[in-house]
C-alpha positions in Angstrom: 152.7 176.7 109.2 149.8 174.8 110.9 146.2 175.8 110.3 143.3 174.7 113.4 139.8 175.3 112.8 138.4 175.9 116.0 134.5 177.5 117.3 133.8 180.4 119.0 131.0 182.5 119.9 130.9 186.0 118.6 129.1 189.2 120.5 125.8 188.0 119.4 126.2 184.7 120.9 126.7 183.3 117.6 129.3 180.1 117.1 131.4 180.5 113.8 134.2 179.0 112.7 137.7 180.2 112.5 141.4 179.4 111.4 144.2 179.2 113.5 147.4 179.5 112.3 150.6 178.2 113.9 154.4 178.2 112.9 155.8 176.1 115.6 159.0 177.3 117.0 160.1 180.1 114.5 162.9 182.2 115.1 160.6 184.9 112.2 157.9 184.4 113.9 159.4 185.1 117.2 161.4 188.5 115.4 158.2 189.6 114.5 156.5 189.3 117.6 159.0 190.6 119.6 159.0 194.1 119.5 155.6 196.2 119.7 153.1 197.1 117.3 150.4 199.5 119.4 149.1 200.8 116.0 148.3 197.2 114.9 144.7 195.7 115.5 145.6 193.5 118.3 143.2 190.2 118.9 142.7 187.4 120.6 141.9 184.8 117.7 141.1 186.4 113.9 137.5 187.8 113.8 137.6 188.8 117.2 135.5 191.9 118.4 136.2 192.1 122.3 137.8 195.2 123.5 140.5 194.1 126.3 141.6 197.2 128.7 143.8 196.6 131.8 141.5 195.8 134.5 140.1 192.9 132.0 143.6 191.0 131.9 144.9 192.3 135.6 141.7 190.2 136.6 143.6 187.2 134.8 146.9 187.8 136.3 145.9 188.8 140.0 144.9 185.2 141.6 147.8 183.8 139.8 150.1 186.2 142.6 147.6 186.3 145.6 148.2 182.9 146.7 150.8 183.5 148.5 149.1 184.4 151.5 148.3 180.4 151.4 151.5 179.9 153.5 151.1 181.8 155.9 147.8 179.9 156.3 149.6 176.9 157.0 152.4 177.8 159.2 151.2 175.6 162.0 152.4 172.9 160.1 155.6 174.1 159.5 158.5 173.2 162.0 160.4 176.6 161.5 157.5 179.0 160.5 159.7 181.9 161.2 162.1 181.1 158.3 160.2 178.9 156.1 157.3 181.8 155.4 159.7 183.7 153.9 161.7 181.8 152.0 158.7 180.0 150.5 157.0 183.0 150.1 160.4 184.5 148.1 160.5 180.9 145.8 157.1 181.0 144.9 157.3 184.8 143.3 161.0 183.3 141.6 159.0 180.5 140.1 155.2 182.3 139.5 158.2 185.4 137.9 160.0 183.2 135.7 156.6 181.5 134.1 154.8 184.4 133.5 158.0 185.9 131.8 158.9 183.0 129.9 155.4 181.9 128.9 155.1 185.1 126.7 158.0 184.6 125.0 157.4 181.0 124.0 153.9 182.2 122.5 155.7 184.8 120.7 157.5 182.0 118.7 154.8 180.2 118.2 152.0 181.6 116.1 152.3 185.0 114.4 149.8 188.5 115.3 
């Protein structure tokens, strides 16, 4: 394992120092991450305090899926708006899908709870 000292502010608006630590690509790390642990303390970075609920990380996630929209925005450019919309529209969630599912998983291998 790799161990990052990195500075973050605390509740108080205090900065303190804290060590990160990171396994690289593990296949332990990842079969420990893998399943759930709701009884375990779960935190962003060691020491942290902040109590996440789901409104806190759904405002994360929600622009990330909202621009979609954007094409319709632009379909006077388009020279077949009819069937370009949609099928554009239908890519973008395969990609935005596919990166927010596989994004978690790579993290998971990465550095332990």
């Amino acid at each position: 394992p790799q161990f990052y000292n990195t500075t973050v502010m605390d509740s108080m608006g205090m900065e303190r120092t804290i060590t990160l630590e990171w396994t690289g690509l593990s296949s332990e790390t990842c079969s420990a991450n893998m399943y759930s642990s709701y009884g375990a303390e779960q935190l962003a970075y060691p020491g942290d305090t902040k109590k996440y609920n789901f409104f806190g990380l759904l405002s994360i996630w929600f622009p990330a899926v909202t621009g979609f929209e954007a094409g319709s925005n632009r379909s006077a450019d388009l020279s077949d708006p009819e069937r370009d919309i949609p099928r554009g529209t239908f890519i973008a969630h395969i990609i935005s899908t596919l990166i927010y599912m596989t994004f978690p998983i790579i993290f998971a291998c990465l550095a332990p709870r």
